[in-house]
MARBAMAR-774057 format. One record per atom (N, C-alpha, C): chain; atom name; x, y, z. Coordinates in steps of 0.2 Angstrom, whole numbers, plus 2048, in hexadecimal, padded with zeros to 3 digits. Each point is the difference from the previous one (the first is absolute). Example, Ala and Ser with C-alpha at 12.3 -4.5 7.8 and 13.67 -1.06 7.14 Angstrom:
! MARBAMAR-774057
A N 842 7E4 827 $
A CA 7FC 806 800 $
A C 804 806 800 $
A N 7FE 805 7FC $
A CA 804 806 801 $
A C 7FC 805 803 $
***
This chain:
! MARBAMAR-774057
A N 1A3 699 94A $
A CA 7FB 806 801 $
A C 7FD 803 7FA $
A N 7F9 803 801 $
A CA 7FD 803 7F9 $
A C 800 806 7FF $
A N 804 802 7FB $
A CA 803 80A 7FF $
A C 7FA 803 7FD $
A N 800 806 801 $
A CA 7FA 803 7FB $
A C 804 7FF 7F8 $
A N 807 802 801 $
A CA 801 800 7FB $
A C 808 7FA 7FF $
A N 7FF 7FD 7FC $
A CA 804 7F9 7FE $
A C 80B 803 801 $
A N 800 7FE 805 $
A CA 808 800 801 $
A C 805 801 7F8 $
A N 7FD 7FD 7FC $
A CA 803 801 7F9 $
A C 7FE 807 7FC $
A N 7FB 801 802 $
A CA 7FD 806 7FD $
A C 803 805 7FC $
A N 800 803 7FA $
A CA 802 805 7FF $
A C 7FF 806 804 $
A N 7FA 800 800 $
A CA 7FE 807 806 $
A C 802 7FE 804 $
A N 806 7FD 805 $
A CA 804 802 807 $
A C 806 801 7FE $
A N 801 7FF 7F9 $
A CA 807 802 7FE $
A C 7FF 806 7FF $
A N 7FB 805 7FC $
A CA 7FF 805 800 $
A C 800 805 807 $
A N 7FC 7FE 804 $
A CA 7FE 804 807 $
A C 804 7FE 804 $
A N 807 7FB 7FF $
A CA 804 7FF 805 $
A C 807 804 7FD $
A N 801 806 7FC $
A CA 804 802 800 $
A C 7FE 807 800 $
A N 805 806 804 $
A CA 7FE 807 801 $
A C 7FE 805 7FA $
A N 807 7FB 7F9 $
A CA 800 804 7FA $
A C 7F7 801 7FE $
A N 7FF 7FA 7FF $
A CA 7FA 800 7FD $
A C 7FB 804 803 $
A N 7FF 7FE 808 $
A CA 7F9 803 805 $
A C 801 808 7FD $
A N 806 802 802 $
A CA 801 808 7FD $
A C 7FD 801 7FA $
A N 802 7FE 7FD $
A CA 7FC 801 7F8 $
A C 7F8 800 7FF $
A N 7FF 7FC 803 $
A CA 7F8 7FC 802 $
A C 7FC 807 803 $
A N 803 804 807 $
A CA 7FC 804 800 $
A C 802 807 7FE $
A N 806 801 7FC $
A CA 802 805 7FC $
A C 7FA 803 7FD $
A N 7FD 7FA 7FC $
A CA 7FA 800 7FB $
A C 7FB 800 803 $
A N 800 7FE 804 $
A CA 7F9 7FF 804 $
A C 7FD 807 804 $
A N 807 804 801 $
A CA 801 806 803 $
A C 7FD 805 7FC $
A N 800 800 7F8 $
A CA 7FC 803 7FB $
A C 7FA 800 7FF $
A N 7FF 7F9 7FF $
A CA 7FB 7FD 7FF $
A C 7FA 804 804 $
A N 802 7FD 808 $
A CA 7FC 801 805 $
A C 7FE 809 801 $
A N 806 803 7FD $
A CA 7FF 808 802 $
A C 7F8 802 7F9 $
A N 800 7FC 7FB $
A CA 7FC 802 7FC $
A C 7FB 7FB 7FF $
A N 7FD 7FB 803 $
A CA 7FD 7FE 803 $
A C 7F8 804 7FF $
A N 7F9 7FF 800 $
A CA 7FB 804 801 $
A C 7FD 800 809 $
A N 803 7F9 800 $
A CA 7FD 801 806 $
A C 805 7FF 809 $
A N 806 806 7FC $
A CA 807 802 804 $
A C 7FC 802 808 $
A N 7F9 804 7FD $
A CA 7FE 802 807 $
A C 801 7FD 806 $
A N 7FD 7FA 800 $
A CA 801 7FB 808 $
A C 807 7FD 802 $
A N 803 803 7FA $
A CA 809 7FD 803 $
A C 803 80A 804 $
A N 7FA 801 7FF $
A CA 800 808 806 $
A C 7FD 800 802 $
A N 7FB 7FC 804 $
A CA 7FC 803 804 $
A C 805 7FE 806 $
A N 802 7FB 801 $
A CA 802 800 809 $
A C 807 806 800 $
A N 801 800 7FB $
A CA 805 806 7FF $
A C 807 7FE 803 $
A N 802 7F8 801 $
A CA 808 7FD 800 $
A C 803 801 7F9 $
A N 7FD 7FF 7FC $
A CA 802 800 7F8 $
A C 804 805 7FF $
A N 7FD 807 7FF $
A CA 803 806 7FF $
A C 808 801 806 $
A N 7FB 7FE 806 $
A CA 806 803 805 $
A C 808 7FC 7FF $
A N 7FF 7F9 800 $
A CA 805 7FB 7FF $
A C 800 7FB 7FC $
A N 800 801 7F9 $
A CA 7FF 7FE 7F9 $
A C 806 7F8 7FE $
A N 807 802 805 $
A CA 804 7F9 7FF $
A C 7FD 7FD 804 $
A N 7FC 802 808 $
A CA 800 7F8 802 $
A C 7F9 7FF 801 $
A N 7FD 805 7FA $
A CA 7FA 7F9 800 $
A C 802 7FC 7F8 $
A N 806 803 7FE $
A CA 803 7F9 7FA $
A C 802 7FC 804 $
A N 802 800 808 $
A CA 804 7FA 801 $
A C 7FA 7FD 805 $
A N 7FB 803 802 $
A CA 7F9 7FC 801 $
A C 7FE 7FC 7FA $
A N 7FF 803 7FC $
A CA 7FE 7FB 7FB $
A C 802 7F9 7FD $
A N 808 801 800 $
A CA 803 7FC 800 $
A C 801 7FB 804 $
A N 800 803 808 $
A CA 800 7F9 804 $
A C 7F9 7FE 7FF $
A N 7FC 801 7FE $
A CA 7F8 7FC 800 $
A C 803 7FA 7F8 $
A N 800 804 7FC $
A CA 802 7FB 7FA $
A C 805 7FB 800 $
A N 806 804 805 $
A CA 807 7F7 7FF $
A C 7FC 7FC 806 $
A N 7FC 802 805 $
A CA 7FD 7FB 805 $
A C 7FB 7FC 7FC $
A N 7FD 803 7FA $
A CA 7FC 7FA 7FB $
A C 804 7FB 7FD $
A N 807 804 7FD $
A CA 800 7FB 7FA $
A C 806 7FA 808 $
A N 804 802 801 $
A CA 804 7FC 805 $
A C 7FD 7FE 806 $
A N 7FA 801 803 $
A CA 7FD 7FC 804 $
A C 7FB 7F7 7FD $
A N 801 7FE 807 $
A CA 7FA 7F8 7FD $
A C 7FA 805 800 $
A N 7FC 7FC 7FC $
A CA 7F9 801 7FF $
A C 7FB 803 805 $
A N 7FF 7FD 805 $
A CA 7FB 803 806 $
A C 805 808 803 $
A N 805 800 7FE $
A CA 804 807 803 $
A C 7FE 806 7FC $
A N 800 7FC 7F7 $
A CA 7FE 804 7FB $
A C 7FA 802 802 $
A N 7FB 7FB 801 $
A CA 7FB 805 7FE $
A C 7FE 803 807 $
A N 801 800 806 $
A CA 7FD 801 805 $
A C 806 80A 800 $
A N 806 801 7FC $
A CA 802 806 7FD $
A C 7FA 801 7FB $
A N 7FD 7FE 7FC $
A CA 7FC 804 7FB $
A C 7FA 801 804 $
A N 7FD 7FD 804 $
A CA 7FB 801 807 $
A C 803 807 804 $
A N 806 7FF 802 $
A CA 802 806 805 $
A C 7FC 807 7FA $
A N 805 800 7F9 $
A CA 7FD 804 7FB $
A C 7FA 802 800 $
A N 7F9 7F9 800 $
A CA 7FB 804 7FE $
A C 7FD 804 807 $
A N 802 7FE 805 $
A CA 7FE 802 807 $
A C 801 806 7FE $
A N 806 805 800 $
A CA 803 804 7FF $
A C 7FE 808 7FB $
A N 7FC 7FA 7FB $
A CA 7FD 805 7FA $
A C 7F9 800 801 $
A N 7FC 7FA 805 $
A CA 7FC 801 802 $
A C 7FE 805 804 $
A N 805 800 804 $
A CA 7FF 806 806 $
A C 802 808 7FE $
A N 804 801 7F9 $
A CA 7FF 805 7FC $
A C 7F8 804 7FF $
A N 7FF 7FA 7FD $
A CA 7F7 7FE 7FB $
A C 7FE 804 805 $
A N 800 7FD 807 $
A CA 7FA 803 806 $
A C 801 805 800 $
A N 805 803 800 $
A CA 801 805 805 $
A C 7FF 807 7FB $
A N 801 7FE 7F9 $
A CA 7FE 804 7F9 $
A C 7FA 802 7FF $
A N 7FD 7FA 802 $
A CA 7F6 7FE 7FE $
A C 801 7FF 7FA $
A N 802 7FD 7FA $
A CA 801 7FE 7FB $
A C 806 7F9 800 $
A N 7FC 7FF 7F8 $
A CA 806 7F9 7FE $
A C 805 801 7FC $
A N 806 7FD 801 $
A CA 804 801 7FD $
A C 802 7FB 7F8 $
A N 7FE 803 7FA $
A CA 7FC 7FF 7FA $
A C 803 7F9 7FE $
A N 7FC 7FA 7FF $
A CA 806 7FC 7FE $
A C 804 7FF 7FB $
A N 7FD 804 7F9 $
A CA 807 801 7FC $
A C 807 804 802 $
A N 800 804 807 $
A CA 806 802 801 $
A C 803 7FA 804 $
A N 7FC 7FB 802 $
A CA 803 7FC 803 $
A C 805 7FB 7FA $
A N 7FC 7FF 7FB $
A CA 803 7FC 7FC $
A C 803 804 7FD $
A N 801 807 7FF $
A CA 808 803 7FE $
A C 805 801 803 $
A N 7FF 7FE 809 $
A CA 806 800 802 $
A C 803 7F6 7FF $
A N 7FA 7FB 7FF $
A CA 804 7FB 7FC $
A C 804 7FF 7FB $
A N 7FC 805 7FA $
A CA 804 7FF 7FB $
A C 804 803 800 $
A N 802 807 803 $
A CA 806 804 801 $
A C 807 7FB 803 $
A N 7FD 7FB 803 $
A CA 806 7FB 804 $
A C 802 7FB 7FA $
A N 7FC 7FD 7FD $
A CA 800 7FB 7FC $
A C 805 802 7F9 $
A N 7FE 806 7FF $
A CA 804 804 7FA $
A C 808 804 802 $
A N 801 801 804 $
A CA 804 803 803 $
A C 804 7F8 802 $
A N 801 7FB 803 $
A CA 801 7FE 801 $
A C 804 7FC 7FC $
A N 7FC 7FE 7F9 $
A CA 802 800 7FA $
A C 806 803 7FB $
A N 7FD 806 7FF $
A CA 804 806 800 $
A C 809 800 801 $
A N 7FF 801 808 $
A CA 804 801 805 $
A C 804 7F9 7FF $
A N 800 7FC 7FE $
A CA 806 7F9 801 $
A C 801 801 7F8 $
A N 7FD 802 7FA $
A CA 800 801 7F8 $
A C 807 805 802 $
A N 7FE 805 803 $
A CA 808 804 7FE $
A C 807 7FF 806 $
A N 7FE 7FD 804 $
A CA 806 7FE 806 $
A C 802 7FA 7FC $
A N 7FC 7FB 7FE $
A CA 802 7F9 802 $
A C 802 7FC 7F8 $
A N 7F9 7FE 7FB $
A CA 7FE 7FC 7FB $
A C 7F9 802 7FF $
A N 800 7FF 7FA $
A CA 7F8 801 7FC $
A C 7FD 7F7 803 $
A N 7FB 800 804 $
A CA 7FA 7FD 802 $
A C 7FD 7FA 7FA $
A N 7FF 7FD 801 $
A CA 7FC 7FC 7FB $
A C 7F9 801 804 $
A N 7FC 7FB 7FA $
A CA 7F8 802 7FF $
A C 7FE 7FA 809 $
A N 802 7FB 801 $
A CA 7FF 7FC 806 $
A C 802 803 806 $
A N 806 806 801 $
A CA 801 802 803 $
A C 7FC 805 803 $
A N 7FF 805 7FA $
A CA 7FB 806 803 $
A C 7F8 7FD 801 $
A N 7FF 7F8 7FC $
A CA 7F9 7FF 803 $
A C 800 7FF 807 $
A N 807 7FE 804 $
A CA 801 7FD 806 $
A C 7FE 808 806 $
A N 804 804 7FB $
A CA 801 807 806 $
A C 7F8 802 801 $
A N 7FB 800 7FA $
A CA 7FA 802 800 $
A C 7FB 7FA 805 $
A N 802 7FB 801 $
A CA 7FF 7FA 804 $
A C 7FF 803 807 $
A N 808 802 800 $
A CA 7FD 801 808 $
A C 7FE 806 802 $
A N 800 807 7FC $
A CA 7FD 803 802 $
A C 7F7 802 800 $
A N 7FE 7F9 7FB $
A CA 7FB 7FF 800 $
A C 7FB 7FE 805 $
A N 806 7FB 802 $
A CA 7FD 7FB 808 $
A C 800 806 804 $
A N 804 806 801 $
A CA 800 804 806 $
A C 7F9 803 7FF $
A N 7FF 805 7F9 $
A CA 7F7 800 7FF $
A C 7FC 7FE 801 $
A N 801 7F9 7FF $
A CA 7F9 7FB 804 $
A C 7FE 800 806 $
A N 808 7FF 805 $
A CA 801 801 807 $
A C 7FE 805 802 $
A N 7FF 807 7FD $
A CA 7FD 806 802 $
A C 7F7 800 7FD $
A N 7FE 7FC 7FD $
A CA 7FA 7FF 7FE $
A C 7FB 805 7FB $
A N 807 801 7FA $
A CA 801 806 7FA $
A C 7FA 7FC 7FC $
A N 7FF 805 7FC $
A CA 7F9 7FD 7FB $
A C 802 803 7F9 $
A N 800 7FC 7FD $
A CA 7FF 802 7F7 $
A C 80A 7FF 801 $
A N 801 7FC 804 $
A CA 80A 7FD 7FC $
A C 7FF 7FB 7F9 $
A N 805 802 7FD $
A CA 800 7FE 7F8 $
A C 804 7F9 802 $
A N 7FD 7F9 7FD $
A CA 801 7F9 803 $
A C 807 7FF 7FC $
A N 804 804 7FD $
A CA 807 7FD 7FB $
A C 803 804 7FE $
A N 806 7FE 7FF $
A CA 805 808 7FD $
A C 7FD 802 7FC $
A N 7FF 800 7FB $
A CA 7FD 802 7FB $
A C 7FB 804 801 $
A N 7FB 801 801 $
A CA 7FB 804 804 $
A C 802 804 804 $
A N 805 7FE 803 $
A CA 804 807 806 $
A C 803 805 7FD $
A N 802 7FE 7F8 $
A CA 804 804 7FC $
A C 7FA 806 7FC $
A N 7FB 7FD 7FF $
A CA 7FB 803 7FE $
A C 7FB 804 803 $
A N 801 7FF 807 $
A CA 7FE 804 806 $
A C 804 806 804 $
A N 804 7FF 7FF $
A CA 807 804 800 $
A C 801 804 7FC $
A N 800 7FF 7FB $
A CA 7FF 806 7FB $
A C 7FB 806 800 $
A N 7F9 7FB 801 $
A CA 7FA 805 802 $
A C 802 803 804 $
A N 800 7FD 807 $
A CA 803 803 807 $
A C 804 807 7FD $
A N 804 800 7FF $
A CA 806 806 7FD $
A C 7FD 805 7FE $
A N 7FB 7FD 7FA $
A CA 7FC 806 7FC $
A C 7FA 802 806 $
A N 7FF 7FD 802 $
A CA 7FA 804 804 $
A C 802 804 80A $
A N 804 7FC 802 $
A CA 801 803 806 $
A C 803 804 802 $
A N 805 802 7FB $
A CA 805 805 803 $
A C 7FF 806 7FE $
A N 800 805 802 $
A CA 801 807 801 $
A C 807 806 803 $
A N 800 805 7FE $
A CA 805 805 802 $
A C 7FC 805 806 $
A N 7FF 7FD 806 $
A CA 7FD 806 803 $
A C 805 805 805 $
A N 7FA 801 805 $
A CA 806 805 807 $
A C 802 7F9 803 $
A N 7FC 7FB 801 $
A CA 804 7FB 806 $
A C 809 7FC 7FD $
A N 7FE 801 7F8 $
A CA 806 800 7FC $
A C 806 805 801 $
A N 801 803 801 $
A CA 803 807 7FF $
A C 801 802 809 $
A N 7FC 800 803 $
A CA 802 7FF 808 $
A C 803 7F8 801 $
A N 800 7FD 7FD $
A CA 804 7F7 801 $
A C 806 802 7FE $
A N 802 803 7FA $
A CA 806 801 7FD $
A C 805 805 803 $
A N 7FC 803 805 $
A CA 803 804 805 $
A C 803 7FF 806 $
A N 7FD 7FC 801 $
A CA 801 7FC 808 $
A C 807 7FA 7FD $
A N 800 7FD 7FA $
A CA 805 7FB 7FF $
A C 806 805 7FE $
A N 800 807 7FE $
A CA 804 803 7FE $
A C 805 804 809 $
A N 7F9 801 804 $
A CA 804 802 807 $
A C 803 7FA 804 $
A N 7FD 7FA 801 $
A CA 802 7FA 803 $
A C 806 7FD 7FC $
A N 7FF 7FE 7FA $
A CA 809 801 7FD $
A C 806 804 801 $
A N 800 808 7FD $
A CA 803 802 7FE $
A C 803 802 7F8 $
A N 802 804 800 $
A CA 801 7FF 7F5 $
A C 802 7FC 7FC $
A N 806 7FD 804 $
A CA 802 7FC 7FD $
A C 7FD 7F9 7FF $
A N 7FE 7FC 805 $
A CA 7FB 7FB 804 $
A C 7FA 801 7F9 $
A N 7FE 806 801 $
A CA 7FA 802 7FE $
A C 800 7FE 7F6 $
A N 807 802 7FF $
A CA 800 801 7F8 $
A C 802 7F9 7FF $
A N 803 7FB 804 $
A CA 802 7FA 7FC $
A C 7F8 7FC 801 $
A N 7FB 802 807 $
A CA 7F8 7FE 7FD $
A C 7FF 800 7FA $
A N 7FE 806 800 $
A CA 7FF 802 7F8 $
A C 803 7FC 7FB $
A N 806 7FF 7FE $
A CA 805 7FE 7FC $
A C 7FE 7F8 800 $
A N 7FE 7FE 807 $
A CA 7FD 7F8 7FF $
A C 7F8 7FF 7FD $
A N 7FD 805 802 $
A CA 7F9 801 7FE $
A C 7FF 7FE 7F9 $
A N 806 807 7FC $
A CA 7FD 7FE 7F9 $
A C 803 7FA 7FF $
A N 804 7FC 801 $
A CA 805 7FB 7FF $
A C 7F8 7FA 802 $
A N 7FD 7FE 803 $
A CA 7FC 7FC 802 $
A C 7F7 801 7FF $
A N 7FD 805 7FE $
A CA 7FB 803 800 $
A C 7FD 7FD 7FB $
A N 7FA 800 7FC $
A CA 7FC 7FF 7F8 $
A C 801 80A 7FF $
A N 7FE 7FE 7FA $
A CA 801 809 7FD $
A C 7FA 802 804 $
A N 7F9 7FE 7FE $
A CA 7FC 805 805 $
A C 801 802 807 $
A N 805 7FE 804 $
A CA 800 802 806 $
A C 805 807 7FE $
A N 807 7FE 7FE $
A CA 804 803 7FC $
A C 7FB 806 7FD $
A N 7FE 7FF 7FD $
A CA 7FC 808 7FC $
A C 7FD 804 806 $
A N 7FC 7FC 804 $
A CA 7FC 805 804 $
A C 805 804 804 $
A N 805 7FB 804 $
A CA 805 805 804 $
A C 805 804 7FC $
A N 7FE 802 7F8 $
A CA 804 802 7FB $
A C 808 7FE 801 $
A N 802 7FA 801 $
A CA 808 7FD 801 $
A C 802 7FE 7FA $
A N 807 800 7FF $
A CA 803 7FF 7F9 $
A C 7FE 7F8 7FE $
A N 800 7FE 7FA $
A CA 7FF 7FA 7FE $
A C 806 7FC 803 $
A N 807 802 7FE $
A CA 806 7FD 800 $
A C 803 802 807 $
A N 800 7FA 803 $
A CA 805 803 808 $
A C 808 7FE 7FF $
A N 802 808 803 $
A CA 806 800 804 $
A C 805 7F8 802 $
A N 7FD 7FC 803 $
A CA 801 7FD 803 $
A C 801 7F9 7FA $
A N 7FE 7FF 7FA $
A CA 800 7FB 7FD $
A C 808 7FE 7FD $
A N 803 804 7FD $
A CA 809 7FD 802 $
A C 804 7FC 804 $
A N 7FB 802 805 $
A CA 802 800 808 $
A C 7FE 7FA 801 $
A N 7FC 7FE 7FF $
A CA 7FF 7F7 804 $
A C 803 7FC 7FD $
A N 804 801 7FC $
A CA 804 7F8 7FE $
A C 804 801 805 $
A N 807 806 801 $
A CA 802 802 806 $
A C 801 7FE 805 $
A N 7F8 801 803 $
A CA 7FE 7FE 808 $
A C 801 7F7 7FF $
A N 7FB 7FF 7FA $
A CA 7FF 7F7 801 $
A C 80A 7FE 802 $
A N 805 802 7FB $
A CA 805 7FC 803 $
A C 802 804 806 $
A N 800 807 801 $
A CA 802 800 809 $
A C 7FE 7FA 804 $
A N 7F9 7FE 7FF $
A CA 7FE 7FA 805 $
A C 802 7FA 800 $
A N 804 7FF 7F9 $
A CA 804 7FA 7FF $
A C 806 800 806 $
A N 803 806 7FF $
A CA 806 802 807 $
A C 7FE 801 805 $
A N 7F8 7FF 801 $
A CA 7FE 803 807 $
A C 802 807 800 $
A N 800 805 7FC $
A CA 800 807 802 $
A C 7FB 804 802 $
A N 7FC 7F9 7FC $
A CA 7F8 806 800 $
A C 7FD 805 809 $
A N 804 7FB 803 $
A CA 7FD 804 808 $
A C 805 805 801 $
A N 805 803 7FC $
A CA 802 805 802 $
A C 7FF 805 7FD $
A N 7FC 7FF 7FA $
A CA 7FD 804 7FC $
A C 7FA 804 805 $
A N 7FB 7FA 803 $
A CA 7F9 800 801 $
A C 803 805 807 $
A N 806 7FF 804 $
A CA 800 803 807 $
A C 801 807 7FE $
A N 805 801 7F9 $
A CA 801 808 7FD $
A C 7F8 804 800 $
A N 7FC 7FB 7FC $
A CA 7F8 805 7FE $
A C 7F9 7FF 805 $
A N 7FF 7FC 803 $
A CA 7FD 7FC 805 $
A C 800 805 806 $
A N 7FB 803 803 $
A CA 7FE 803 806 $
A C 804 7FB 805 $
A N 801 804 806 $
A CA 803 7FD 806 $
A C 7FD 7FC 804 $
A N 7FB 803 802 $
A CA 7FB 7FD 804 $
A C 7FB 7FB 7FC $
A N 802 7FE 7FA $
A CA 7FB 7FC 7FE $
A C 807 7F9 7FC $
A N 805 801 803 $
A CA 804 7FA 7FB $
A C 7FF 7F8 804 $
A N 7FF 801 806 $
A CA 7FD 7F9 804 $
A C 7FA 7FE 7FE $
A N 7FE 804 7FF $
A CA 7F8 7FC 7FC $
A C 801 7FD 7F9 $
A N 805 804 7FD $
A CA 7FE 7FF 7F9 $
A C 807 7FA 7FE $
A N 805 7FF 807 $
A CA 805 7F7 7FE $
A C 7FB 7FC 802 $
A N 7FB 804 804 $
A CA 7FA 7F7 803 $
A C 7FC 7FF 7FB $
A N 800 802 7F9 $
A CA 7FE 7FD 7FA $
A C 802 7FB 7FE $
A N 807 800 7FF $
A CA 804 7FC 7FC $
A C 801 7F8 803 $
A N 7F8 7FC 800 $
A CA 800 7FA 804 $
A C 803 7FB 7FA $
A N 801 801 7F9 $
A CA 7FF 7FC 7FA $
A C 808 7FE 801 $
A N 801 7FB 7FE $
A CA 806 7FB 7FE $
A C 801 7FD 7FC $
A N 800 800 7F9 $
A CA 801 7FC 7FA $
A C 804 7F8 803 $
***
């Protein structure tokens, strides 16, 4: 059978464990609140209202790319563009494609990232792999001006950072809503991963400390997982209503 993405992949070792997806949109949760063009992630106004499960919306769209065959992948990144099409109409405007490719790079970097502090520092074949296939999902969505090679992603991404982001109200109302639908504690260990995962620009804008709370802490966690503790950890801090979603991550089996 032909995968979107190769059975050996590192990106399904990535995306097939909770630890990481967590992390992936910890950053992404940042990123996205300071975002210039946050606005259409509130027009239909599901975002603000219920901010976890359109993380686990998004996630079921990406683990059906990277762990579906091919024709399932793409006809998911098709359900996608239907979806943001029917946005587009209903707005009377488009929705800009370099915020399309910030939410690429946001996954490709974060991805990265996200296995660099759980897991092993990535080699250069590897992260060209992970940018592989979020590339092909660009293409799939019919994205214009993708940079053809890691190396050009890195120097797009950079730009991206320096030119996109802002501190607005849609910021500062996002940060509010992750602070009710969590709770404080919920809320503070976000934060605590944010800076733990983030570039400094993201970091500055939502003025977060450089140094996270949380950095003694993951060698810790890595051997709870050795003794399988790590799920009693997760049921301790982990919302109730969301711990079913977040074991149906864990598809990866070394």
């Amino acid at each position: 059978m032909d995968y979107f993405v190769k059975k050996d992949s590192i990106v399904r070792e990535i995306w097939g464990k909770s630890d990481t997806i967590l992390f992936i949109f910890a950053g992404a949760s940042a990123e996205f609140a300071l975002n210039k063009a946050v606005d259409w992630l509130y027009y239909t106004g599901r975002l603000p209202k219920d901010p976890l499960g359109r993380l686990f919306s998004t996630v079921g769209y990406a683990r059906k790319i990277v762990f579906s065959e091919k024709q399932s992948a793409l006809s998911a990144i098709d359900g996608m563009n239907k979806i943001h099409a029917s946005v587009e109409s209903k707005r009377g405007s488009n929705i800009p494609d370099w915020a399309y490719r910030d939410v690429l790079f946001m996954l490709i970097d974060y991805s990265i990232r996200s296995y660099e502090i759980l897991e092993r520092k990535l080699n250069i074949s590897e992260k060209a792999e992970v940018f592989d296939v979020f590339f092909r999902v660009g293409k799939a969505m019919h994205l214009k001006d993708l940079p053809q090679n890691y190396t050009v992603y890195e120097r797009m991404r950079k730009n991206h950072l320096e030119q996109h982001l802002e501190y607005g109200a849609y910021t500062k109302d996002l940060y509010k809503q992750y602070s009710k639908h969590l709770g404080w504690a919920r809320y503070r260990l976000l934060l605590e991963t944010q800076i733990l995962i983030t570039p400094k620009k993201v970091r500055r804008l939502l003025m977060l400390r450089s140094i996270s709370l949380l950095s003694p802490l993951i060698l810790g966690y890595k051997i709870s997982r050795s003794i399988n503790l790590d799920w009693l950890l997760k049921e301790l801090i982990l919302p109730q209503e969301y711990k079913k979603e977040i074991r149906a991550m864990d598809h990866f089996h070394a």
